[in-house]
Every structure is written in structure tokens, then in C-alpha cells.
C-alpha positions in Angstrom: -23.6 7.6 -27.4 -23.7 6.4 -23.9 -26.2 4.7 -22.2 -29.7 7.1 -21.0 -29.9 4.6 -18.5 -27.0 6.4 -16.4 -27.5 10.0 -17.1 -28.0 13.0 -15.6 -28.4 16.2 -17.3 -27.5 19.2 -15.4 -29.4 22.1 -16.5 -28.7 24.9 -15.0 -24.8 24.6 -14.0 -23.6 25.9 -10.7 -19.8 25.8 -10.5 -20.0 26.7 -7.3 -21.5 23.4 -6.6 -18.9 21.1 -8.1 -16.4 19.7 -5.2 -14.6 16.7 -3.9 -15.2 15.1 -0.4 -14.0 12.0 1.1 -16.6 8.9 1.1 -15.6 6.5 3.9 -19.1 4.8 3.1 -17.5 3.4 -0.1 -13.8 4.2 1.0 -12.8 6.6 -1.8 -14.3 9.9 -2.9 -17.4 11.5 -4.0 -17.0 14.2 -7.3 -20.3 16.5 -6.3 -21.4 17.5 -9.3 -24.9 19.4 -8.4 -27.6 18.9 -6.4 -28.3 15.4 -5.9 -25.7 14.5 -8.3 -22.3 12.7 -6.9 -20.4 10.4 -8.4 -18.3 8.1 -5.6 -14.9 6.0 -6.5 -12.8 3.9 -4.8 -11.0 1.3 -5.6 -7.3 0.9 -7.4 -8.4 2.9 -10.5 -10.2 5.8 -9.0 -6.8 7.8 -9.6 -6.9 6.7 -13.1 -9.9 7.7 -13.9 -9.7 10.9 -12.4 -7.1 11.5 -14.6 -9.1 10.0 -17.8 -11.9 12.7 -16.4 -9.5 16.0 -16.4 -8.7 14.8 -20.3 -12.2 14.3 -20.9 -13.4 17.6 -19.4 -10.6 19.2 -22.2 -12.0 17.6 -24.5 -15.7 18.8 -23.7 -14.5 22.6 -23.1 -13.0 22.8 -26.7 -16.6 21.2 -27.7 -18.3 24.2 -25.7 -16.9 26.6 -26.7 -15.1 25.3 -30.5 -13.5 28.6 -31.8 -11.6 29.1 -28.6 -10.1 25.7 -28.5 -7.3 25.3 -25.8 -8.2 29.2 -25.3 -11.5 28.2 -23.3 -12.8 30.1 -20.2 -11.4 28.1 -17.1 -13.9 27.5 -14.1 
């Protein structure tokens, strides 16, 4: 379990919402999640962990939506 420290729970999910913009304030890019919600990266990992984020969101699709599997609705 991570930490409730750092969470946010989202609700009432709007893919519409979700998007990527550049973030010259931290010199990297901000994942808009919802509302309020962004998470900013930079630095020599941020295209690591993007990729560690697509396998993660797999991961949580197949957890969604378990008898579909790899067969899960695509946003």
C-alpha cells in the first residue's frame, strides 16, 4: 500500500481530462490527470518512468476490468 500521504483519489473520472503539457516551471512535463490534479517530471528519468507508468496503467486495466484481461476497453 502506498503512502495516503500522497494520494489523490479521482472520483468521478473524466478521460477527457487526462493530457500532457510542457512545464518550463520545472523544465519537464505535467501528466493532467483531473481537475487540480497534475503530476510534473523532469529530470533524466522522467522518460523512464513514463514508460514504468504505461506498464503500470496495464497492469491496473486488467485489475479493472479482470475477466477481460489484455482484452480491456482502451481510452
Amino acid at each position: 500500500m502506498t503512502s495516503a500521504h500522497n494520494r489523490a483519489v479521482i472520483r468521478a473520472p473524466r478521460p477527457d481530462a487526462v493530457r500532457a503539457e510542457r512545464a518550463p516551471e520545472v523544465g519537464g512535463v505535467a501528466l493532467v490527470l483531473a481537475p487540480e490534479i497534475e503530476v510534473l517530471l523532469s529530470g533524466p528519468d522522467a522518460a523512464a518512468y513514463l514508460t514504468r507508468l504505461a506498464a503500470a496503467i496495464a497492469t491496473a486495466r486488467g485489475m479493472l476490468h479482470p475477466a477481460q484481461g489484455d482484452r480491456a476497453p482502451r481510452p
